[in-house]
Structure formats: structure tokens, C-alpha cells
C-alpha positions as CSV (number, residue, x, y, z in Angstrom):
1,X,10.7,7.3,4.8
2,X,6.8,7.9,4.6
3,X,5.9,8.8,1.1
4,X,3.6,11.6,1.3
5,X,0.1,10.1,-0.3
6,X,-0.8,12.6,-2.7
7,X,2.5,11.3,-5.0
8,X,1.3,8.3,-5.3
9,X,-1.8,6.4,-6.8
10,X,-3.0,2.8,-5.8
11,X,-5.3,0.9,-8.2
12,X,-7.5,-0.3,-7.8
13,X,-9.6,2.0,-5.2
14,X,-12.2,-0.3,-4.8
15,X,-11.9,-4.4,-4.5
16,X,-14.4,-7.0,-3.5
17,X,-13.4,-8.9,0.1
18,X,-12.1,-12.2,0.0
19,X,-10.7,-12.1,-3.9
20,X,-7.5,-12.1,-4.1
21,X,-6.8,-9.0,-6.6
22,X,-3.4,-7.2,-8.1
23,X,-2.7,-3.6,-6.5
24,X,-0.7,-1.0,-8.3
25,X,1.3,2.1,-6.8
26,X,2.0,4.4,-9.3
27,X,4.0,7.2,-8.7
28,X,2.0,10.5,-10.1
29,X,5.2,12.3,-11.2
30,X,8.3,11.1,-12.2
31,X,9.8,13.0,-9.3
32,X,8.5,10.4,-7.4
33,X,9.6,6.9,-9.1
34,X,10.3,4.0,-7.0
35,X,13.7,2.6,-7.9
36,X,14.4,-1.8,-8.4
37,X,17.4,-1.6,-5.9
38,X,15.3,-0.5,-3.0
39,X,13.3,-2.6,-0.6
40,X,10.1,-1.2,-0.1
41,X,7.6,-2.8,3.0
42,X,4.5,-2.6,2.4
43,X,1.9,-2.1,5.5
44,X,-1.7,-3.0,5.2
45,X,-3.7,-1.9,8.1
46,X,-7.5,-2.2,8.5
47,X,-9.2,1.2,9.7
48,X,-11.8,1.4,12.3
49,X,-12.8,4.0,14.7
50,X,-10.4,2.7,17.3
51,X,-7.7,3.9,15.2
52,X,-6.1,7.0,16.3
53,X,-3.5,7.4,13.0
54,X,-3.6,6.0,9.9
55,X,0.6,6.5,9.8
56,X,1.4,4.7,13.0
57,X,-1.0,1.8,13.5
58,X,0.2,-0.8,16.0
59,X,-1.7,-3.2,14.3
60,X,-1.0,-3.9,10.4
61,X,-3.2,-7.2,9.4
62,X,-0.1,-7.8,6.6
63,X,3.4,-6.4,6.3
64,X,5.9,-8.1,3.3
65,X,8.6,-6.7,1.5
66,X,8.8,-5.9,-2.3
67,X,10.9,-4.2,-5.0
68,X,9.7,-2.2,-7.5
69,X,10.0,-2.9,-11.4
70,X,9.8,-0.1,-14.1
71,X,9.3,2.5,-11.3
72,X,6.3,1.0,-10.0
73,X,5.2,-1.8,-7.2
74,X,2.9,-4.5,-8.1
75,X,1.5,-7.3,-5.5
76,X,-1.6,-9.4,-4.8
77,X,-3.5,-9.1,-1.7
78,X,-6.8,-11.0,-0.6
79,X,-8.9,-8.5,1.5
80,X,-10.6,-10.1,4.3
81,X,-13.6,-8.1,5.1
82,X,-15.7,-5.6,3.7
83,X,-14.1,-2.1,4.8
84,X,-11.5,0.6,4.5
85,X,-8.0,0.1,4.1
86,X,-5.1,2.1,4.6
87,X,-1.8,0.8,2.6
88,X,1.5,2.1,3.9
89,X,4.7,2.1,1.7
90,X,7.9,2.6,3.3
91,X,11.4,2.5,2.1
């Protein structure tokens, strides 16, 4: 599964590089709720111009597995340089 992005909000948008800070994906209805007994993997891939799709990057620079609590996911991530980020949620 490849949650479509617009369900979904990640906070927050914006994070300084080399802190490590606490990111939250929150579903934007209750449609979309992420569920305790599931094993999400989480995907964090750097984007460049090189980079053909954001959905199927070769090339993650972290990958870990999580479950949610209380319908949403919660982790802390140090961002290693100043750019854009794509974060990929799979179940």
C-alpha cells in the first residue's frame, strides 16, 4: 500500500538539518486512521534532480519500521542536510 499524500499531514513541514526533531503523520480524515496492529515502514528519501520519482526511489537515506498509537505515527529523525525531503509511509 501507498497512501495517497493528500490523506495525510506530516508536521512539522519545515526542520532545521542536523537536529534531531519529532515528526507526526496525521491522517486528515478519520477514513484514513492508521491502526496499532499494523506495521508501517517508513521511507525517507532525499530529493534531487537526479530523481526520476518521488514513489520509487532506489535510494532511501533511512527506512525503519513503526506502529502507530491513537491512529497516528510519531518518530524522531535527524536530517542531514539542508534540502527537500520526501517521506514514504507504507503498510
Amino acid at each position: 500500500m501507498l497512501p495517497n499524500p493528500q490523506f495525510y499531514s506530516i508536521y512539522p513541514s519545515v526542520v532545521p538539518a542536523d537536529k534531531e526533531v519529532e515528526m507526526t503523520i496525521i491522517p486528515n480524515e478519520r477514513t484514513y486512521l492508521l491502526f496499532p496492529d499494523i506495521e508501517y515502514t517508513i521511507k525517507i528519501v532525499a530529493v534531487n534532480d537526479d530523481e526520476s520519482s518521488y514513489y520509487y526511489s532506489t535510494k532511501p537515506q533511512a527506512q525503519f519500521t513503526i506502529n502507530a498509537q491513537n491512529g497516528i505515527i510519531r518518530f524522531n529523525y535527524s536530517f542531514r542536510d539542508e534540502q527537500e525531503y520526501f517521506i514514504q509511509l507504507i503498510k
